[in-house]
C-alpha positions as CSV (number, residue, x, y, z in Angstrom):
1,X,47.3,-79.4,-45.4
2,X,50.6,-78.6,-47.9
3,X,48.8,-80.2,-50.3
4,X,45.5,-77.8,-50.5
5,X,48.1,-75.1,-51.0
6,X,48.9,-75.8,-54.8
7,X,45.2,-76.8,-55.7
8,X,44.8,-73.5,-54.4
9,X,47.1,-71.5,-56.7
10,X,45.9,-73.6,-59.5
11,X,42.2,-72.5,-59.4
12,X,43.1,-69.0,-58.5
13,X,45.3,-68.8,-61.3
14,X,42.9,-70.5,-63.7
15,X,39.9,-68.2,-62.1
16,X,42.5,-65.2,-62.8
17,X,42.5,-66.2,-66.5
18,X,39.1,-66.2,-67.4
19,X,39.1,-63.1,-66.0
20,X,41.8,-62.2,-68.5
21,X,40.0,-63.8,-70.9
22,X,36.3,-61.9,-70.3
23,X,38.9,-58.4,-70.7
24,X,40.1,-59.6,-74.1
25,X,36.5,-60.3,-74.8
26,X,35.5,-56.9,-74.4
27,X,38.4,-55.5,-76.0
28,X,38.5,-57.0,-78.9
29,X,34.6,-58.0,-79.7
30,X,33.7,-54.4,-78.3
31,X,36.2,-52.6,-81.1
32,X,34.8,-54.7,-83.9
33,X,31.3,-54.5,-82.9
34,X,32.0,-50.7,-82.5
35,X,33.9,-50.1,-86.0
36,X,30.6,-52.2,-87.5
37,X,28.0,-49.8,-85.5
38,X,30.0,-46.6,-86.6
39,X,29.8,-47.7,-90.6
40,X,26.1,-49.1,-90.4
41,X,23.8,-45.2,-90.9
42,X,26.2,-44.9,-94.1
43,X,27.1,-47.8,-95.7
44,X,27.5,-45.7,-99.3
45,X,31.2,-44.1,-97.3
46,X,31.7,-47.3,-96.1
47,X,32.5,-48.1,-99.8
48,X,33.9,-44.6,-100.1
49,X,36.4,-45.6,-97.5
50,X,37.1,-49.4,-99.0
51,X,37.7,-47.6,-102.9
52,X,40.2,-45.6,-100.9
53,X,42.6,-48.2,-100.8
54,X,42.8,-48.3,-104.9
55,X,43.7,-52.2,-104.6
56,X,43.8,-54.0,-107.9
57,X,40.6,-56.0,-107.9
58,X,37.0,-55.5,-109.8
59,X,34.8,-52.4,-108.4
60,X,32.5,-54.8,-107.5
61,X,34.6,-56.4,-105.2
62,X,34.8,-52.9,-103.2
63,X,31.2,-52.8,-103.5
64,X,30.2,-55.8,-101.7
65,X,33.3,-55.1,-99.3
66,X,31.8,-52.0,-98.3
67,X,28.4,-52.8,-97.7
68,X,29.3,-56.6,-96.6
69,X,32.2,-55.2,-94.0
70,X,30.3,-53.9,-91.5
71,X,27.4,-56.2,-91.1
72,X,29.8,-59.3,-90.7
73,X,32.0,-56.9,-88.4
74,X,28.8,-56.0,-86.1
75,X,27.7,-60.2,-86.0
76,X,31.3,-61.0,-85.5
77,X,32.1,-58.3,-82.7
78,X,28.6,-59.3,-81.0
79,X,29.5,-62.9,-81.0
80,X,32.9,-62.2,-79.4
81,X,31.5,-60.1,-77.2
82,X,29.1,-62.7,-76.0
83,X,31.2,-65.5,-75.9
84,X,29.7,-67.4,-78.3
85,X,31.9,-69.7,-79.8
86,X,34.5,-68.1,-78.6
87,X,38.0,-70.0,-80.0
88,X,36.4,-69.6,-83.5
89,X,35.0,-65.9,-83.4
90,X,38.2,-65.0,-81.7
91,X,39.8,-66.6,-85.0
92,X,37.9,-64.9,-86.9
93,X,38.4,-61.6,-85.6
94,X,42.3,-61.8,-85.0
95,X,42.2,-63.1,-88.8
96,X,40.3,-59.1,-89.8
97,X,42.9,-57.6,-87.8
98,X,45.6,-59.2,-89.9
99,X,43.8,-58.1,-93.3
100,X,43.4,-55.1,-91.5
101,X,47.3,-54.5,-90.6
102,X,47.7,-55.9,-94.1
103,X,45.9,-53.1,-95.8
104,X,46.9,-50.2,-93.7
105,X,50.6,-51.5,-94.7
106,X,50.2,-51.0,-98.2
107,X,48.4,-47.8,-98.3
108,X,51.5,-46.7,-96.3
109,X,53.9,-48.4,-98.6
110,X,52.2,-47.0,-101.7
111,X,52.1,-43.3,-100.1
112,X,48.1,-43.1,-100.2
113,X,46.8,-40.4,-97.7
114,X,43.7,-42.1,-96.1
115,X,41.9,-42.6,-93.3
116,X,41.6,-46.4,-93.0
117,X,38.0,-45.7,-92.0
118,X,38.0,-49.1,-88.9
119,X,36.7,-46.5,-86.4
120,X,35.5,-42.9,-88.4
121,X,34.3,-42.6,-92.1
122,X,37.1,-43.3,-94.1
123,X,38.7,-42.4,-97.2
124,X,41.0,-40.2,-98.9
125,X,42.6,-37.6,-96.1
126,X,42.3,-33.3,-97.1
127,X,45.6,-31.7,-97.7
128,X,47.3,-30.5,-94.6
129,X,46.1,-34.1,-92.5
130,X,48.5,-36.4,-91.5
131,X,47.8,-40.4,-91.6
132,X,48.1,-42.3,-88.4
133,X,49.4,-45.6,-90.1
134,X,51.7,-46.2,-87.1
135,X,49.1,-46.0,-84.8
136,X,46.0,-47.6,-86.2
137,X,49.2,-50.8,-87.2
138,X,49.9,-51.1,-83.5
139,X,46.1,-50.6,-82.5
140,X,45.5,-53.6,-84.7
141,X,48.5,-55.8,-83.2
142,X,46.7,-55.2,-79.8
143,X,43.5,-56.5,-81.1
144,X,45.6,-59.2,-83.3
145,X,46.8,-60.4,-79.2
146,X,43.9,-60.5,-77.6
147,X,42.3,-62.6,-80.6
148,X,45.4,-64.9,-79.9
149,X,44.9,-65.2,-76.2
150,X,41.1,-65.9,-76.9
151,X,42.0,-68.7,-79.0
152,X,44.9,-70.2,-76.4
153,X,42.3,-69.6,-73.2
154,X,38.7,-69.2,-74.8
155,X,37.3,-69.9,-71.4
156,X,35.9,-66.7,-69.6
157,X,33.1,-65.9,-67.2
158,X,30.3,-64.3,-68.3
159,X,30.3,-66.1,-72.1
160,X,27.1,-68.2,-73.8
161,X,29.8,-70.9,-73.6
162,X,29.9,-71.2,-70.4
163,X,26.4,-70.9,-69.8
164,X,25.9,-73.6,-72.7
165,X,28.4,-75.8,-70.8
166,X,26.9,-75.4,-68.0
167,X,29.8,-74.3,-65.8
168,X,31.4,-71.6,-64.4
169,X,33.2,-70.6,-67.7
170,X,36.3,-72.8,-66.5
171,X,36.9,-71.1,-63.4
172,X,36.7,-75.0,-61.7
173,X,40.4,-76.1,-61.3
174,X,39.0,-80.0,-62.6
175,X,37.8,-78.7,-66.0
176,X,40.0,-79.9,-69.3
177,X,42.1,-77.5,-71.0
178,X,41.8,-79.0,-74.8
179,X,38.0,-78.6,-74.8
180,X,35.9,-75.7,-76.9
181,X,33.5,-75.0,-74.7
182,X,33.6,-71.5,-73.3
């Protein structure tokens, strides 16, 4: 009887993850699908917002990051959101964050006033409005963990992952740590 005890506590506290997991999901596919949905009806300040950060590369390059940016964030966002592939989207989306945190850090270094534009139009700020560097840095962290804690536990319930495997996202105690599914 002792010995149902710790099986117990394993697949409650494996069930408890996925759980985790299907938050950091949300969390982190639902802000990039978000930022993407925002920038979509206006692409043109999309660039607007990616000139803003006066980086030393061709125009062209803002250009196609502008337009480019928010389609790949809405497909990435909705795949994470999903579950699909969730380990590599996951990747993929804590990667963005990191360019993102990378970018916001310069503007601030180099003393631009901008918007970053992830979640509002973007681009240079009027005079009199402060920047929120610190804030949209540590938003961005946030996202950055639960992209990191995707890839460590990509097993959550209610993912195309599971459904593809054909289980219960992981939540059985028997299931193998290592694999990609879910």
């Amino acid at each position: 009887m002792d010995d149902e005890k710790p099986d117990t506590a394993v697949r409650h506290g494996k069930a408890a993850l996925t759980w985790i997991s299907l938050a950091a999901r949300v969390i982190l596919g639902g802000a990039i699908l978000y930022a993407g949905l925002i920038k979509l009806p206006d692409l043109s300040q999309s660039v607007t917002a990616v000139r803003a950060y006066q980086l030393p590369w061709p125009g062209w390059i803002d250009t196609a990051a502008g337009y480019g940016m928010p389609i790949a964030e809405v497909i990435l966002g909705a795949a994470i959101l999903a579950g699909l592939f969730t380990r590599w989207t996951a990747m993929l989306g804590a990667l963005m964050m990191l360019v993102y945190i990378g970018l916001i850090s310069s503007a601030w270094a180099r003393g631009l006033a901008i918007n970053c534009g992830c979640f509002s139009p973007g681009g240079f700020l009027p005079p009199g409005e402060s920047t929120k560097y610190l804030q949209d840095i540590l938003r961005d962290i946030g996202l950055t963990i639960c992209g990191v804690w995707l890839m460590i536990w990509p097993r959550s319930v209610f993912s195309v992952d599971g459904w593809i495997a054909g289980a219960d996202a992981g939540v059985d105690a028997d299931q193998d740590d290592d694999t990609d599914a879910a």
